[in-house]
C-alpha positions in Angstrom: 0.0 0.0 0.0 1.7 3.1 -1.3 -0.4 5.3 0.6 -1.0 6.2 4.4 -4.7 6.2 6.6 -5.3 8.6 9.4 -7.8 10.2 11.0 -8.2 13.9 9.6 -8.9 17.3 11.7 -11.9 18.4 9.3 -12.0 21.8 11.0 -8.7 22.3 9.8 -8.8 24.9 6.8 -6.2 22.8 4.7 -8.2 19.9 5.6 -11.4 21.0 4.5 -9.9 22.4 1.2 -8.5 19.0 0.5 -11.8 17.3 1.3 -14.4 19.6 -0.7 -11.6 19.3 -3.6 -11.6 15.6 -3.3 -15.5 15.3 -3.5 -15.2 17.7 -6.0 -12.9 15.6 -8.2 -14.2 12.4 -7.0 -17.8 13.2 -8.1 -17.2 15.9 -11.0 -18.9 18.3 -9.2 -19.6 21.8 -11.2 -18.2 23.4 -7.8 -16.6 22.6 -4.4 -19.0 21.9 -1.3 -19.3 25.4 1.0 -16.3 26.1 3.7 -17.1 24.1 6.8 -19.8 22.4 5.5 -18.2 18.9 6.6 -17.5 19.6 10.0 -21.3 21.1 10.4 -22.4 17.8 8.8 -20.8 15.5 11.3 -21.2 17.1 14.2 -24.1 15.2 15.9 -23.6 15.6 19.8 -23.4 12.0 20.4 -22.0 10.5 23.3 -18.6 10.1 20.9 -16.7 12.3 18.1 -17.5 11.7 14.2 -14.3 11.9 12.5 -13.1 11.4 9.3 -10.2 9.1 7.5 -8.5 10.2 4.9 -6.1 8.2 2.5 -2.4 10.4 1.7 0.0 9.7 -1.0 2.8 11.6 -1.3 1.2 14.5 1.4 -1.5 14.9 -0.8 -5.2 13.5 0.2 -6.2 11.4 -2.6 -9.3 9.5 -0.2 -11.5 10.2 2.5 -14.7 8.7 4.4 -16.7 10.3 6.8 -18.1 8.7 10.4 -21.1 10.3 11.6 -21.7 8.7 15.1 -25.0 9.2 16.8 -26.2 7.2 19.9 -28.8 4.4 20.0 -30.7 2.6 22.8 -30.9 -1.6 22.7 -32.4 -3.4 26.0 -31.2 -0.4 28.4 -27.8 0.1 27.0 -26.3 2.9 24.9 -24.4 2.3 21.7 -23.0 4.9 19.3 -23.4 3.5 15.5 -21.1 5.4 13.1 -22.7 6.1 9.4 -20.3 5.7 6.7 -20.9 8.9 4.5 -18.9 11.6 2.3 -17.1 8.2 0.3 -14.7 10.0 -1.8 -11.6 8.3 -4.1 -9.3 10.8 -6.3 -10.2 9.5 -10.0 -6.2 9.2 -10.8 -6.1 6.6 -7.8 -8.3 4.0 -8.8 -7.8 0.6 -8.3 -5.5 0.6 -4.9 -8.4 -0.7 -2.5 -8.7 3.0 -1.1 -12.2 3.1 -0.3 -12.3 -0.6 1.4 -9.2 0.0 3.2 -10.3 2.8 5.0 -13.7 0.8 5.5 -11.2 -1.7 7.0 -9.3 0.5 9.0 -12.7 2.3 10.6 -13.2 -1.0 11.7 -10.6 -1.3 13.7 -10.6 1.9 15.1 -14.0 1.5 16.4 -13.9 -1.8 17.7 -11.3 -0.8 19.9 -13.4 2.0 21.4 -16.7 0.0 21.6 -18.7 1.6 19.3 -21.6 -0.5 18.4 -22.0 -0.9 14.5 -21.6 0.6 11.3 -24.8 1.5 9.0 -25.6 3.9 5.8 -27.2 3.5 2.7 -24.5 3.4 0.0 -24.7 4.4 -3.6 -24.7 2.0 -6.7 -20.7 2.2 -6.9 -19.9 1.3 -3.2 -23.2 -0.7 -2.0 -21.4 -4.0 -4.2 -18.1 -3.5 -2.1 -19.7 -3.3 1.6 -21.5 -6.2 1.3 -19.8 -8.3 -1.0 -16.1 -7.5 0.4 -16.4 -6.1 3.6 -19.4 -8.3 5.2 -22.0 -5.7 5.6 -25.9 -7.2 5.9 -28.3 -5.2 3.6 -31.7 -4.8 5.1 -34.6 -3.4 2.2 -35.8 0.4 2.1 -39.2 0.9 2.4 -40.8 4.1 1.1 -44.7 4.8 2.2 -47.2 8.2 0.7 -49.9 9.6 2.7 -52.1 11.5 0.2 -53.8 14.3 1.5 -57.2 13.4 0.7 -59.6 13.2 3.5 -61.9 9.6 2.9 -58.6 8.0 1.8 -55.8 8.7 4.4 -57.3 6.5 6.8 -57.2 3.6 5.1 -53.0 3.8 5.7 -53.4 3.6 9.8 -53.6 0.0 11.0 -54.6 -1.0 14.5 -51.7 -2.4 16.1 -50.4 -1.5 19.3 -46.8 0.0 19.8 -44.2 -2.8 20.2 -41.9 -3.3 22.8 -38.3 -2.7 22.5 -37.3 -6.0 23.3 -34.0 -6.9 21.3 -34.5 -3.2 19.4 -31.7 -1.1 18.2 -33.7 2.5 18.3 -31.3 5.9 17.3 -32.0 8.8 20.0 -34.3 10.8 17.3 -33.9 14.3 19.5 -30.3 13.8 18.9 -30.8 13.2 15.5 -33.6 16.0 14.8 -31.5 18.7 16.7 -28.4 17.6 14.7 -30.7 18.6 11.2 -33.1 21.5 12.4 -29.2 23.3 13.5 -28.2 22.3 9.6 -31.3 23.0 7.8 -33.4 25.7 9.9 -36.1 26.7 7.1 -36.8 23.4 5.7 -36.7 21.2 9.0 -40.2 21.3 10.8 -41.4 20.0 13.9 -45.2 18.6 14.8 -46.2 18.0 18.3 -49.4 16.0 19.2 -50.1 15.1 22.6 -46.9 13.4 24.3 -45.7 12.4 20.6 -43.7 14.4 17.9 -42.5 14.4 14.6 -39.8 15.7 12.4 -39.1 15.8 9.0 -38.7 18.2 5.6 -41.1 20.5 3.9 -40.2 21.0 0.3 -41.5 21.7 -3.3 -41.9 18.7 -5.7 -42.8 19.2 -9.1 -46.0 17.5 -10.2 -47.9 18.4 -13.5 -45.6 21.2 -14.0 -46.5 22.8 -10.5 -44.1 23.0 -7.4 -46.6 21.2 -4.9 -45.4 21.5 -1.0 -44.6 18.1 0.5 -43.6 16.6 4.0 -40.7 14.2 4.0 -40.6 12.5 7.7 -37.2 12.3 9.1 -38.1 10.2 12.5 -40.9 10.0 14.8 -41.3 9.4 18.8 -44.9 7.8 19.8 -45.9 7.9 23.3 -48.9 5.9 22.3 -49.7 4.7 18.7 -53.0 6.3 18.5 -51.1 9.5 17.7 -49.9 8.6 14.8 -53.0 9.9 13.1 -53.0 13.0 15.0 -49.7 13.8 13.8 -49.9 12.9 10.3 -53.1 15.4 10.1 -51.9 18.0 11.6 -48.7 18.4 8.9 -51.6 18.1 6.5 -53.4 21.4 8.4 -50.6 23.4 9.0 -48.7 23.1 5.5 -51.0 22.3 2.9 -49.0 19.6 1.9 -49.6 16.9 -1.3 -48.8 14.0 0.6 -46.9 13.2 3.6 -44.0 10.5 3.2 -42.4 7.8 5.4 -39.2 6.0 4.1 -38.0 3.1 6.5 -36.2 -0.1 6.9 -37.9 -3.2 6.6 -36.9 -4.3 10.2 -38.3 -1.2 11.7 -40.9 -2.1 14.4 -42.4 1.5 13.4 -44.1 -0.1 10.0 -46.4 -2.7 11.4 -48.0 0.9 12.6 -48.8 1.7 8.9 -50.2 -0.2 5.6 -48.9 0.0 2.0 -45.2 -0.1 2.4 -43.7 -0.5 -1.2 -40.0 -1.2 -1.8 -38.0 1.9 -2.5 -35.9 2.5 -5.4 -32.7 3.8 -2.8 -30.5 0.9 -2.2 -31.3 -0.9 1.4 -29.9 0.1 4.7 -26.3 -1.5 5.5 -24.8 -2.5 8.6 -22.2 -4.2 10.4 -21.9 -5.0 14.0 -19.2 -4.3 16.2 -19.9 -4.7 19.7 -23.2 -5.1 20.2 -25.4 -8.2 21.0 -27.2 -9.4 17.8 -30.0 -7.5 17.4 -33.6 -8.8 15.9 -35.0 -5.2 14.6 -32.5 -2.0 13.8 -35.0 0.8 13.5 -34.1 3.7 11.0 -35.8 6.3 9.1 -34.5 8.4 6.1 -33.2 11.3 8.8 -30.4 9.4 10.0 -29.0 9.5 6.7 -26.4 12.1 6.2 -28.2 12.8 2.6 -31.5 14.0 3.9 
């Protein structure tokens, strides 16, 4: 290996003009990524630090991956899982294992400080190398629309009860919704109903030529599943919105609480374990992706 791995001081300015010129290069962006953009991106307030690993030839950064750690809650017990994001290999350095040696190397590193797993949803490019070479499981993305149309809505809200936790890997969602309202402060919005909440995006989607407002949900907390409902019209009262959209994977307990899951057209949510009893459900929504 011709090339060295550490971990990278992102707030560095030298750093983070390396990085957003790698990603730049890497994905043939039109231009680079704004100035402190990647430290504001990992910096989550877990329990532990995010950091990132760069690749460097020759003192020159030629690869990079990003750690976003956020904490999670199974049977009692804190773990912080670590999303692999910002995947970035310099086009003229192909072919040297870069992106699956610092893959390789996170593992290490987190092992030894008892982080819990890995997880993400990678792209087409790197999905084939996480869990063909470096033993990721792929769980299925679910997407689910709520229309907003009054006799029909209804018919999306089953009747079963909240599940227990039992053997559940759950993210801290406050952490998690904090970590994106202080990133995206107009687009991020917030529903309370009752003791539950909600979080997610309000955007424009074009439709028919029109812009038409729609809620993307980012994570939920129910403190009783009757809520759900309440919540879910609400976002239709207050924005106005075409449809209101859940996108999940398949192991999350939080879908038995909704009919007409489809599969999604995203690749499925990866993960590897690292020190954390074997788990039977691993519940994620879209909002602890970097990406959303």
């Amino acid at each position: 290996m011709s090339y060295n791995i550490k971990i990278a001081d992102v707030k560095d300015p030298g750093i983070d003009l390396a990085l957003r010129n790698l990603i730049k290069s890497a994905y043939n962006s039109m231009g680079l990524i704004p100035e402190k953009f990647l430290a504001a991106n990992i910096s989550s307030n877990a329990s532990k630090p995010s950091f990132f690993l760069v690749a460097e030839e020759d003192g020159k950064v030629i690869g990079c991956n990003g750690f976003l750690a956020n904490d999670f809650l199974l049977n009692g017990i804190n773990y912080t899982g670590y999303q692999s994001c910002w995947s970035a290999t310099d086009p003229q350095h192909q072919g040297k294992n870069i992106f699956t040696n610092l893959i390789t190397e996170a593992k290490k590193i987190l092992k030894a400080e008892g982080a819990g797993f890995l997880y993400g949803i990678a792209n087409n490019r790197s999905n084939p190398i996480f869990t063909k070479k470096l033993g990721f499981i792929e769980t299925p993305s679910l997407v689910l629309r709520i229309p907003n149309i009054w006799f029909v809505k209804q018919f999306y809200f089953t009747k079963a009860a909240l599940p227990n936790n039992l053997n559940t890997c759950s993210i801290q969602e406050e952490q998690v919704m904090q970590h994106k309202l202080m990133q995206f402060p107009s687009e991020v919005k917030t529903i309370n109903y009752n003791n539950s909440w909600l979080w997610g995006k309000l955007i424009k989607k074009k439709k028919y030529g029109i812009y038409w407002p729609v809620f993307y949900a980012g994570g939920i907390y129910l403190a009783t599943e009757k809520d759900l409902s309440g919540l879910v019209s609400l976002i239709f009262k207050n924005y106005k919105v075409l449809f209101v959209q859940f996108f999940s994977c398949k192991t999350n307990t939080f879908n038995g609480l909704l009919r007409g899951w489809k599969p999604s057209k995203m690749n499925g949510f990866i993960y590897y374990n690292l020190n954390m009893p074997e788990v039977k459900h691993l519940n994620l929504m879209i909002g602890a992706i970097d990406i959303f």
